[in-house]
N, C-alpha and C positions, 0 to 999 in steps of 0.2 A: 203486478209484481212489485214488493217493496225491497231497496237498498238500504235500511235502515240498519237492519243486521241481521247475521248468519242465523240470530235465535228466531229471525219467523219465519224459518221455511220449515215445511212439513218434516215430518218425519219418514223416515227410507224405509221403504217395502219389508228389506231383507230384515230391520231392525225389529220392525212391526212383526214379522213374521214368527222373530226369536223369542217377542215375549209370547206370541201364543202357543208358540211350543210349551213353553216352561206355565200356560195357564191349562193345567190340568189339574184335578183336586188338590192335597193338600199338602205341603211339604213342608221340612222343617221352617221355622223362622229367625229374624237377626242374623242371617248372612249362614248359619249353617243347611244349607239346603243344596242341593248336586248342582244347580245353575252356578253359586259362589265358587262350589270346588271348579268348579269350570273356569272362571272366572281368574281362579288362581293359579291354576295351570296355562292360562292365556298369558298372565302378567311375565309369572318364570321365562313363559318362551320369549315375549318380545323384550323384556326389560334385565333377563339375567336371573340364575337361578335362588340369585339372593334376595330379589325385590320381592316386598310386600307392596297390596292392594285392598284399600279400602274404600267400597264402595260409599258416595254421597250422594246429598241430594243436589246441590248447586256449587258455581263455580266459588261463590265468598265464602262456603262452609268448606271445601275444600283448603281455599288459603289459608283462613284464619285456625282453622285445624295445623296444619301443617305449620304455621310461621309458630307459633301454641306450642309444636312437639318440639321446635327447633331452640326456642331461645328458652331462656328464665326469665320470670320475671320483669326482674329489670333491664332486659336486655331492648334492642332498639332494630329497626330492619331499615338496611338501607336499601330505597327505593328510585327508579326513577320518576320525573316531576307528573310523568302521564302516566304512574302504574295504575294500571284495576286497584290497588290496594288502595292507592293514594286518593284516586279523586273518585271514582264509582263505587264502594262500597258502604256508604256511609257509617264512615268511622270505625268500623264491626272489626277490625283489627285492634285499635283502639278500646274502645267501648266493653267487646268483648273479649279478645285476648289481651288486654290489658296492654301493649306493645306500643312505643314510640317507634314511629315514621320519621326516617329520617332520609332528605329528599336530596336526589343528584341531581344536574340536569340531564338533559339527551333529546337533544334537538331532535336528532332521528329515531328517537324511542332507543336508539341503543346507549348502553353505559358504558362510557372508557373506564377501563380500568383505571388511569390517574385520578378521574374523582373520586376515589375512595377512599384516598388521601384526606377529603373533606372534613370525613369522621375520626380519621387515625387518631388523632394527636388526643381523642377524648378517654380511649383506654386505659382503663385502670383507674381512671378519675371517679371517685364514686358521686359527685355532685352532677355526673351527665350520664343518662342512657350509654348504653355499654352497645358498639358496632360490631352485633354476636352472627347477625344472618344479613345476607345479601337477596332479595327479592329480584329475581330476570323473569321480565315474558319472554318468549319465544313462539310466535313471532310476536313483534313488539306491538304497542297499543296504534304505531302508527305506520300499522302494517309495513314493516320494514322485516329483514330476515338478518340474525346474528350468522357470519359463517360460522364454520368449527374450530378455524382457527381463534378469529375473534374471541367467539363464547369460550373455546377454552382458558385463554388467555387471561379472560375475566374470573372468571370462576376457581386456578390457579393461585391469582392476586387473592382474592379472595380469601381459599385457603391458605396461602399463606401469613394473612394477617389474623388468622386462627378464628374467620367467620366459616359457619356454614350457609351451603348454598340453594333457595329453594328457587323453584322455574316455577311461574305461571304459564303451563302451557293448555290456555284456554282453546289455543290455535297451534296447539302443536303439531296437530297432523298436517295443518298449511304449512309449517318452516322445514315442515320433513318431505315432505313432496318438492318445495321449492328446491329445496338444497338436493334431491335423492338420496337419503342415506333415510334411515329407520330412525322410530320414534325414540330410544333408546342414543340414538348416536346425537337427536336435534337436543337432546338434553346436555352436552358438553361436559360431563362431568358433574354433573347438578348431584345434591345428595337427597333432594327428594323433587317431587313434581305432583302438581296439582293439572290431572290427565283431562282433560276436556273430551266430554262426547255429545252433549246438545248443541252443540254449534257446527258441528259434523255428520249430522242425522241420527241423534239419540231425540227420543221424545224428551227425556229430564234424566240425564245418569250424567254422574261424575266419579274421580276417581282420585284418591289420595296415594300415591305410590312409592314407595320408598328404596329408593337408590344404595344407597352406601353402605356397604355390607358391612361396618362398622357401629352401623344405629341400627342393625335388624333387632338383635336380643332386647335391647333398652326399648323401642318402640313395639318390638312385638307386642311386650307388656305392658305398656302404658297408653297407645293409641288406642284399642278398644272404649279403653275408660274414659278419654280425652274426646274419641267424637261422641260418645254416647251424652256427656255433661254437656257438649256444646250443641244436643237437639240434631244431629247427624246421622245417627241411628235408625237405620230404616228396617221395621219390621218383615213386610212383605217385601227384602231384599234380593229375591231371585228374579223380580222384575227388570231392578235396575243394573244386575248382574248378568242378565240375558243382553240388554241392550250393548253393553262395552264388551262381553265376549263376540256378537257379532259385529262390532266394528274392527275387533283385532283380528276375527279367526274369518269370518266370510270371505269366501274366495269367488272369484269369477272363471272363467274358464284359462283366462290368463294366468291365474295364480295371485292375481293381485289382490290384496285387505280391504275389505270395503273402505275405512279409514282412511287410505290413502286413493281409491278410488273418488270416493267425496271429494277429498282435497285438493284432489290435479283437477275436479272437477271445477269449483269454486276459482282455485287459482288462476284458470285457463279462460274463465268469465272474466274476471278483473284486468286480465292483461285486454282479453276482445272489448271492455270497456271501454277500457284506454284510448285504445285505436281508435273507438267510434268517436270521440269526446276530442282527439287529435287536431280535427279541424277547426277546433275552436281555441284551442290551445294557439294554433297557429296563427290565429288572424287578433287574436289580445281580448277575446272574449274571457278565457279563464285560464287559470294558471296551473299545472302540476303541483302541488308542494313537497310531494315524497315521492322515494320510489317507488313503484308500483311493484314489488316481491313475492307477497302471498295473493290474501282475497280479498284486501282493500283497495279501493282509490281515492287519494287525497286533492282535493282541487278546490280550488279560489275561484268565486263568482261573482258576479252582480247581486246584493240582496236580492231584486228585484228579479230575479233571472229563477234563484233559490223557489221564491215564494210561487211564482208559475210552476215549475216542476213539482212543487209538493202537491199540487191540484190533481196528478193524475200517478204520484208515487212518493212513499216515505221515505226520509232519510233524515241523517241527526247534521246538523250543525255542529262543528268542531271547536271554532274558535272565533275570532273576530279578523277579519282580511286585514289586510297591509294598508285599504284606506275607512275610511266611513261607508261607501256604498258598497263595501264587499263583503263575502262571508267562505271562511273555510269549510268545506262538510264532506262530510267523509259520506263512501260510496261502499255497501259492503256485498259481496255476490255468497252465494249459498251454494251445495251439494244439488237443487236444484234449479238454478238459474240458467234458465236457456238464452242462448246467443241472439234470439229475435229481443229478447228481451231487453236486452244491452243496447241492441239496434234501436229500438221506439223508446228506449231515454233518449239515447243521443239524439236522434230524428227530433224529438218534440224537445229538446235544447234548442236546437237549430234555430227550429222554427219558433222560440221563445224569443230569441236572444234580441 
């Protein structure tokens, strides 16, 4: 079992199940086919009866889509220093939506609302990118969770300095489980969101979604056109349409969404992580560096300590530790991470250290 990240765990039965429902001859294509209207009727119910839903193929075609529909041209995203946009998609914000990055910081992955301040003072200035859209993961790159009050707060500021506001929620379903409130409410008031389902047991779907009943008419008619030029457009779309109607709509006997099944799943690994890893924490082998909120865990090692555990499981490296012999690396559990699994890290840490 790898902690590398949520993207290499298999894909969930029920998901699997959903495309082979929808693999029967021949149905329409480009998103008109009874899987999408389904798809659409999923969105209505969890996101309000005015969001649209556009199915993608991946998380950076999602954003760069969405940041795309948000600004003009010359407009600029303000980000924090560890967003997906900023440092993992190479450039494609950039490169392809033509958009300047413009970075806060956020020690905890989260954004105070006063650095946004940062950018103020450049509007209206036409010799600088213009601070039209605000970029929020949720939950953050460093597995932290924004409350609602917080995110509202932010996203408030926000508007009111007449930006709109997009969530990367690659891990939305994690901050909505965390917090318990619905995917819908972990958004803060977001005016659009880039919905993540491969990191939650989609084989490859994602979802561009759009909030603010204010930009439906203008994006009804212009996003079509916008993922299509940006290579988005998925023909045999009832696949990837099948996959996020059964993360929103599958129920257990509970009544609970598989979506949030995954997630309390994933989340409830990283916390038993934690615990296992505790004892080592304690005696000054390795350190916490964040909270432990969703499905990651952030912790300072021994290089040396790092390079034994990668012998018998993956995980990424973060950053550079606080001296020369340490290393930060992030720990990420999945919808199917089981708890022995958590245990034989920790165990052969132990016995590494």
């Amino acid at each position: 079992m790898h902690f590398a990240s949520d993207n290499y765990a298999s894909v969930h039965p029920e998901v699997f199940a959903a495309m082979a429902d929808v693999n029967v001859g021949h149905d329409a294509a480009y998103g008109a086919d009874a899987a999408t209207a389904a798809f659409d009727a999923a969105v209505a119910q969890e996101f309000g009866e005015a969001a649209l839903g556009y199915p993608v193929f991946n998380g950076t075609g999602a954003n760069v889509v969405s940041l795309m529909a948000l600004s003009p041209r010359w407009g600029g995203v303000v980000a924090s220093e560890h967003a997906h946009i900023h440092r993992d998609e190479n450039g494609a914000p950039e490169r392809v939506g033509g958009l300047k990055l413009l970075e806060v910081p956020a020690p905890d992955g989260r954004i105070d609302p006063a650095s946004l301040d940062r950018w103020t003072p450049d509007i209206g200035d036409e010799h600088r990118a213009q601070p039209l859209v605000l970029s929020v993961t949720q939950s953050t790159e460093l597995g932290t969770v924004y409350d609602l009050d917080a995110l509202t707060a932010l996203v408030s500021r926000a508007h009111a300095l007449g930006m709109r506001v997009h969530l990367d929620g690659a891990r939305l379903a994690n901050a909505a489980a965390a917090l318990g409130v619905s995917l819908a409410e972990a958004c803060g008031g977001a005016d659009m969101v880039s919905l993540g389902g491969t990191k939650n047991g989609a084989m490859g779907a994602e979802a561009i979604v759009v909030l603010a009943p204010d930009l439906r008419d203008r994006l009804a008619a212009e996003l079509p056109h916008l993922r299509k030029s940006t290579m988005q457009l998925g023909s045999k779309m009832r696949y990837a349409s099948a996959q996020l109607t059964a993360l929103l709509t599958s129920r257990d006997e509970s009544g609970d969404p598989l979506w949030l099944r995954n997630a309390r799943h994933a989340n409830a690994r990283a916390a038993r992580l934690r615990r296992e890893l505790e004892p080592l924490a304690g005696d000054g082998t390795v350190r916490f560096t964040q909270e432990t909120q969703a499905n990651a865990v952030f912790v300072e090692m021994p290089r040396t300590l790092a390079a034994r555990l990668r012998e018998a499981s993956r995980f990424y490296d973060w950053q550079a530790g606080s001296t020369p012999d340490t290393v930060e690396v992030r720990l990420m559990c999945a919808w199917d991470t089981s708890a022995e699994d958590c245990a034989r890290l920790a165990a052969h840490a132990r016995a590494q250290r």
